[in-house]
C-alpha atoms as one frame of an Amber mdcrd trajectory, in Angstrom:
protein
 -16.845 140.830  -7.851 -20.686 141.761  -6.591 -22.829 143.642  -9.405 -25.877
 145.389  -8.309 -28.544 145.940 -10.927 -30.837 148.260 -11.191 -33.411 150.640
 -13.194 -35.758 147.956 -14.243 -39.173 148.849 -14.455 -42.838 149.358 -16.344
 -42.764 151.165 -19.424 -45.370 151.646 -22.489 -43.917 150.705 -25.890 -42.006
 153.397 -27.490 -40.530 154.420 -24.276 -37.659 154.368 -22.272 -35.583 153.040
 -19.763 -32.276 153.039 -18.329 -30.674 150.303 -16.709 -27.503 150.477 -14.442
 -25.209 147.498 -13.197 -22.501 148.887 -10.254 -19.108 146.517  -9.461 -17.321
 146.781  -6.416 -14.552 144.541  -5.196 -11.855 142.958  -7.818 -12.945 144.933
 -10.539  -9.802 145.234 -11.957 -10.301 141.553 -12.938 -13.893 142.467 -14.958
 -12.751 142.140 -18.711 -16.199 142.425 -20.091 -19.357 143.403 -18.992 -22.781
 142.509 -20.550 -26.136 142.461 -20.344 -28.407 139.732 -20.583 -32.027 139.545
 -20.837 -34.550 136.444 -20.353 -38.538 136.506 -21.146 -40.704 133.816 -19.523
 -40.127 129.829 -21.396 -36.968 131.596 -23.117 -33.191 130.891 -23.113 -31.662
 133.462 -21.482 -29.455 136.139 -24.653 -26.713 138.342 -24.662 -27.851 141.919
 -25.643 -25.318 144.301 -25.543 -21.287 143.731 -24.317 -18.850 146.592 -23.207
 -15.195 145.210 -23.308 -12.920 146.819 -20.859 -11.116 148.901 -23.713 -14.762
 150.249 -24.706 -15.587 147.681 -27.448 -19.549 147.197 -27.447 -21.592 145.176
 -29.184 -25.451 144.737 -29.715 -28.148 141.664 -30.479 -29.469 142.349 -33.593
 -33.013 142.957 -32.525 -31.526 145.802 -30.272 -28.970 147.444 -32.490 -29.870
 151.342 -32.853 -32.514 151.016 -30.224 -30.345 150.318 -27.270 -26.710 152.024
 -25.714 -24.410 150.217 -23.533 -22.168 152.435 -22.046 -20.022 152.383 -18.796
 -18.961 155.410 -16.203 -15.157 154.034 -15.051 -15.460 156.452 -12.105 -18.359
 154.998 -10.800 -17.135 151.501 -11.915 -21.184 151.616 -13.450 -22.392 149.894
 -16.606 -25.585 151.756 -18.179 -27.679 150.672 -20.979 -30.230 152.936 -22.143
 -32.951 151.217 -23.880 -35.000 153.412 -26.120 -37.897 152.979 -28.425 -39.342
 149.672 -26.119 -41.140 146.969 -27.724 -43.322 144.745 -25.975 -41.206 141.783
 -26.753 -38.121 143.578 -25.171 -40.253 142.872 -21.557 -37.823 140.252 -19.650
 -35.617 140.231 -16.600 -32.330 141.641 -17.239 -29.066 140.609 -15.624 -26.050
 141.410 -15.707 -22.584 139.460 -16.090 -19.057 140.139 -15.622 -16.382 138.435
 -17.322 -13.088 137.903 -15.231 -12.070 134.799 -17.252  -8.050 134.241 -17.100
  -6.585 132.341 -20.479  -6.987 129.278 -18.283  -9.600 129.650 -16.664 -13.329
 130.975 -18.005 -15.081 132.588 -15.277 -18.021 134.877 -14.712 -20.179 136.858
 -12.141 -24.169 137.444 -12.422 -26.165 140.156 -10.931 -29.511 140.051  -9.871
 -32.275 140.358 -12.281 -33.955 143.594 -13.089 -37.799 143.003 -14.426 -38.642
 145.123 -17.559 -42.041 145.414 -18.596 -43.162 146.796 -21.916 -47.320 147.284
 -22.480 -48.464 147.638 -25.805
């Protein structure tokens, strides 16, 4: 599985952005996709999760600010991130759960840098 990230970007607070995270190959195997963010001396944290039967769920410091969603046609995660805070800026990756029942397994994308000025 190869996930391409994209969307990243500068944005003032209270703004927008939409990020978008394509899979190609085996991604029939993808049970889960999520996004994950990581600021500069942080650990890196899940913020949002789209099972494959549509299940999502959010970070608490995101919830009602930010939408995962996912386009099965274009095999295309989105997550729209509205009403930006400055402490939102981090690089964003993305991560694809194939894990079996025996064996865990995952897949990063690159990082997409989001900025948020105040």
């Amino acid at each position: 599985v190869q996930l391409q990230a994209s969307g990243g970007g500068l944005v003032q607070a209270g703004g927008s952005l939409r990020l978008s995270c394509a899979a190609s190959g085996s991604t029939f195997t993808i049970n889960a996709i999520g996004w994950y963010r990581q600021a500069p001396g942080e650990q890196r944290e899940l913020v949002a999760r789209i099972t494959s039967g549509g299940d999502t769920k959010y970070v608490d410091s995101v919830e009602g600010r930010f939408t995962i969603s996912r386009d099965n046609a274009k095999n295309t995660v989105y997550l729209q991130m509205n009403s930006l805070k400055p402490e939102d800026t981090a690089v964003y990756y993305c991560n694809a759960d194939v894990s079996t029942p025996l064996v865990p397994y995952d897949y990063w994308g690159q990082g997409t840098q989001v900025t948020v000025s105040s």
